[in-house]
Steps between C-alpha positions, in 0.01 A plus 500: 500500500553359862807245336624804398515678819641178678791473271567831528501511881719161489778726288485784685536268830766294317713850388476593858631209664759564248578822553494430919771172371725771335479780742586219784817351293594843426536611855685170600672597201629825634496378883680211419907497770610291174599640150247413208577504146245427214660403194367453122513158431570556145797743506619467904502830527328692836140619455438607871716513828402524886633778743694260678713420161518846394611621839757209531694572168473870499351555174130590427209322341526705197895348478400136595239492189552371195872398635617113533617329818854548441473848429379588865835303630286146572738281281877599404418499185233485162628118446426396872157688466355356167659190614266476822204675347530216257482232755224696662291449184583131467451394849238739640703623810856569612653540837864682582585487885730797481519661231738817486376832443661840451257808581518814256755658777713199528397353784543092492176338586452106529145405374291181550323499130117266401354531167209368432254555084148449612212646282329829529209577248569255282804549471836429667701726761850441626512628884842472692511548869843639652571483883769689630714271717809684506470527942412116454770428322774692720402351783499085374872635378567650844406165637672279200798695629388438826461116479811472303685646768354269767579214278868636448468554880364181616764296241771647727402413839684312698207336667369188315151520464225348263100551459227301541195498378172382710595084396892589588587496140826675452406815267863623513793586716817695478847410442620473804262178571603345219825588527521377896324163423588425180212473281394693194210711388335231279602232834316737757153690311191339495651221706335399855735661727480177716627329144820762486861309396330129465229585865868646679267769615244229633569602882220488831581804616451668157183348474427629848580878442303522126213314640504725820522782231222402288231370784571858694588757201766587724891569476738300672867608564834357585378161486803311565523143322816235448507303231705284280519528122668206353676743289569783714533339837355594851349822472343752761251725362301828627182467342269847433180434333247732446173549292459780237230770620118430422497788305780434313496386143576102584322504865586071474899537433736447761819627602784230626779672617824239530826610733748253541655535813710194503827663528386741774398208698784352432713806595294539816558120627896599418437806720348325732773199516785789500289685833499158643834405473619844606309512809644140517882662468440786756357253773840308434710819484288642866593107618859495390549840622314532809704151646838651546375776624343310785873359671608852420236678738548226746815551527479882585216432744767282678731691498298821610350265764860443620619823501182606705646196756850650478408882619270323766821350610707836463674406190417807199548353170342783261645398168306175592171643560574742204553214292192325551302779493613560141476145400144501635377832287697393224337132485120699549539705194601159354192365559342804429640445109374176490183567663447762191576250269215264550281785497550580182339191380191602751468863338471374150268218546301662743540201829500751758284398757372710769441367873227795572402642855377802689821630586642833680762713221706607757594127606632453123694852528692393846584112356644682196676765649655218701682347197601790368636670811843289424557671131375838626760532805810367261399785217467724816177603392211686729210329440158690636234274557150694550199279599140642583357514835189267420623170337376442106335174472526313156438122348860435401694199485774705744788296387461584143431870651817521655682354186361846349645713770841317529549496120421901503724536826757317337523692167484812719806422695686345194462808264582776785853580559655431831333745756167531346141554618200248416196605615152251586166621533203325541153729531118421395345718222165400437437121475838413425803511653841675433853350486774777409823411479727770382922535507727750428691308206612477172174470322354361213619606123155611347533250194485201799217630716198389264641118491660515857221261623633297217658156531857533546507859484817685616639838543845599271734171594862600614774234529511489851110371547508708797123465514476150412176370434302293236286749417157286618471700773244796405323212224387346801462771683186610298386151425446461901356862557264396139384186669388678839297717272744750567703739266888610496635808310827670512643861450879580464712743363889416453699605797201600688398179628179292433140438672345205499116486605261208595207533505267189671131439581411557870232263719333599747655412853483164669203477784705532877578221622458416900815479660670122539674413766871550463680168451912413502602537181684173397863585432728380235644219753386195642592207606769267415396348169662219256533655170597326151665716286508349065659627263742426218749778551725402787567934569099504525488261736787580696404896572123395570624195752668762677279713492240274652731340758602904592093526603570235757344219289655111440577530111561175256530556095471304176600562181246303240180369491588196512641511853229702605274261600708291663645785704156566608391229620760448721547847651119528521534918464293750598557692217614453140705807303477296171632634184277439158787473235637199591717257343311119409188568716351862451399656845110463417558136479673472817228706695243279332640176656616700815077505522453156446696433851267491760843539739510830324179652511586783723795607336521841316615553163635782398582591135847641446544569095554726292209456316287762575204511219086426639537200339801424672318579829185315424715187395647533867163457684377217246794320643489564865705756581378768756687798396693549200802808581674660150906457517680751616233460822493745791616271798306682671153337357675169551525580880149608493417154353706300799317699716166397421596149516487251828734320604442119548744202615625272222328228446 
């Protein structure tokens, strides 16, 4: 009786756990977020269906049952159904990855379809899981279409470029690498990049930047590298190598980016010869320019200085005077011109250099007033000058200040008709500074006035060039004001006249001074002094001898290097006016040996050239020379020079 009972309790335990089995499957059954299909294995047709399938096709478990596969749109037809449901019952199990699907409304679905025949009961069941991957599926063609277009992309850059992998393998590159170093696909993947084109690409500084890049995960750019290819030549390369992300689906790849910038090298040494030589050419054009203007001036000084002797002595000779004056003005805007010309080399390349100090603005504003005063009384303009009561301090290189003013003078007077008004103001607002220099002229056609400040820049050109001009002026205008930290705009409206306004940093005032005793000041005279004068053109020489012998000093000349020293050494002069272009023996040499005479220690040398370039100046002090004057020169600074000099008895 008790076996009885046990057996009894194992069933009913047994049917339980059964029951508990089925009620579980059943609600994983219905729960399930993938469609479930149980299928007879004898006839293939459905026996039971899930939520999720029913829901996904549109039809409902009573239209699923008893139907096969291909019926509810899972194959495109009965022969690709029985065909699969027959290799289901040989094998066990079949897989589809996508398998296309057409809901009851019409809808396209893409399927990922698993069928497995396990037993149930005793007997067998057929169960096929379906997984909707239709938003899978759109989005690996969204990035197939993606990738394709990077590849497409990629192929037609212009950059050559190849990646790496973490033992700088080659795993591909695009067709511009190939394409600028000549190697193919099956040449360049999988290949040690070190081992590219027979180990071409087997270069130090390569090495460098990819072991740099690996040892630091870090990009490096513009890595500049020259190299020679036996194939291809000398080469220089911009390197750009970077490492994918660490989140990215090959964190060990790396990116080599390849720019050959051989011909831009190239074409910037070219530039750079063509700059050379062209500063070259003006320095030669200033020098054969600038040395017959220098007998020209001389000439008018003489003959003002005569005709200044003459109406001493009663005797009026205005067309004389007249005539020299005009020569004189004439042979300043001469040098003017050629003065511009040299700085157009310095306002492209930037070799303005400023001589800086703590400076008063209304010093610059009188000095350039000064040089202007001549154009402004032959237009017959009124110029108004109005200066504050309390001088404006600034840190200015005041010769380079004045260049500003006198350039915005001169365009003033030059673009006012005859009779005109030009008007100066200087006043402080705020920490700066404020230059105004306004006219009543012709103005500026709007389509000019954004590039005025532009190198050679002009107004409407009329066949009479009654202006003149090179139209460098206003460029370096605003390239001065920009390097004093300063700024320079313009307003102007045709026939109406124009404005221009500087404005400059201010510094505080200088601390007072106590007062110095008042000394002579030296004048430009002196005693009698022996002067050499050298040069190669006999006119030079002859005007500046005069000149010289005029100031009451003894006067003997040369006319090459070669003679120079000789000359010298036998006159034993106080002072040397030695030219630099010189025929044979250049005037550097000359002043060199002139050095290496101790009978000539104390003589001075003074440059007269027409080379007028910092180098030029710098070369003049390397070889001795103690002041280096720019042909045409002001005779004047020569007589300041002789003054400053003592006189002492031939040896």
């Amino acid at each position: 009786m008790d076996g009885n009972v046990d057996d009894h309790t194992d069933r009913r335990r047994a049917e339980d756990a059964t029951k508990y089995s089925e009620a579980r499957y059943r609600r994983l059954f219905e729960k399930a977020k993938d469609g479930i299909l149980i299928l007879d294995t004898d006839t293939g047709k459905i026996i039971d269906a899930n939520p999720f399938m029913t829901t996904l096709l549109g039809y409902s478990l009573d239209e699923f049952l008893g139907k096969e596969l291909w019926q509810i749109g899972l194959f495109r037809d009965i022969r690709e159904s029985q065909a699969a449901y027959r290799e289901l019952q040989e094998k066990g199990y079949v897989r589809y990855e996508n398998l296309p699907l057409e809901s009851r409304s019409g809808q396209k679905v893409e399927v990922e379809f698993v069928s497995n025949v396990y037993a149930e009961n005793h007997h067998h069941v057929i169960q096929c899981n379906i997984r909707d991957i239709t938003d899978r599926r759109k989005t690996e063609r969204a990035l197939e279409k993606a990738l394709a277009f990077s590849d497409d992309l990629i192929a037609t850059l212009r950059e050559p470029f190849v990646v790496l992998d973490g033992e700088l393998r080659v795993k591909t590159a695009n067709r511009s690498f190939y394409d600028a170093f000549r190697v193919t696909k099956a040449e360049t993947e999988n290949c040690l990049v070190y081992d590219l084109g027979n180990g071409q690409w087997d270069i130090p500084a390569l090495r460098r930047l990819l072991d740099e890049v690996i040892s630091r995960n870090q990009s490096v750019h513009d890595f500049e590298v020259e190299h020679s290819f036996p194939s291809l030549g000398r080469k220089t390369m911009l390197l750009n190598a970077r490492p994918f992300p660490p989140d990215s689906k090959h964190p060990e790849l790396i990116l080599l980016a390849v720019e050959d910038v051989s011909a831009v090298r190239e074409r910037a040494d070219e530039l750079a010869e063509l700059d050379r030589r062209k500063d070259e050419f003006l320095a030669m054009l200033s020098h054969e320019l600038r040395n017959p203007l220098t007998p020209i001036l001389n000439a008018a000084v003489l003959l003002r200085l005569h005709s200044n002797r003459n109406r001493l002595n009663g005797v009026e000779n205005p067309v004389l005077q007249q005539s020299a004056s005009i020569i004189e003005r004439q042979v300043g805007q001469l040098r003017r011109i050629v003065d511009e010309l040299l700085e157009v080399s310095r306002i492209s390349t930037g070799r303005i250099h400023l001589h800086k100090e703590r400076m008063a603005l209304s010093g610059v504003v009188d000095d350039a007033v000064a040089t202007v005063r001549s154009l402004i009384d032959q237009r017959k303009h009124e110029l108004t000058v109005s200066l504050p009561a309390q001088a404006i301090w600034l840190y200015a290189d005041a010769a380079r200040l004045e260049q500003v003013v006198v350039n915005l003078l001169t365009n003033a007077a030059k673009y006012t008709v005859d009779g005109g008004r030009v008007w100066l103001t200087v006043h402080p607002e705020g920490d700066e500074a404020v230059l105004r220099v306004r006219d009543t002229g012709v103005g500026i056609a709007p389509e000019i006035l954004p590039r005025i400040f532009d190198l050679f820049t002009q107004g409407e050109r009329s066949l009479d060039r009654a202006q003149g001009g090179l139209g460098i002026g206003l460029a370096l205008v605003k390239r001065l004001v920009e390097m004093h930290a300063g700024t320079v705009a313009v307003s102007s409206f045709l026939g109406q006249g124009s404005e221009f306004v500087v404005r400059l940093p201010v510094v505080p005032p200088p601390d007072p001074r106590p007062p110095s005793p008042e000394t002579e000041q030296a004048q430009p005279a002196g005693p009698s002094l022996r002067v050499l004068v050298v040069d190669d053109n006999v006119d030079t020489v002859t005007t500046l001898a005069m000149l010289v012998q005029e100031s009451g000093h003894e006067v003997r000349t040369a006319y090459d290097g070669a003679g120079v020293l000789e000359a010298a050494l036998d006159y034993r002069p106080n002072v040397v006016l030695l030219d630099i272009g010189l025929p044979g023996l250049n005037g550097f040499e000359v002043a060199k040996r002139i050095r290496q005479q101790p009978a000539l220690n104390n003589a001075v040398l003074v440059a007269m050239t027409g080379y007028g370039r910092e180098t030029d100046r710098q070369r003049s002090q390397e070889a001795g020379f103690d002041h280096h004057l720019v042909k045409p020169g002001d005779f004047g600074k020569v007589l300041e020079i002789l003054a400053t000099v003592p006189a002492s008895p031939p040896a």
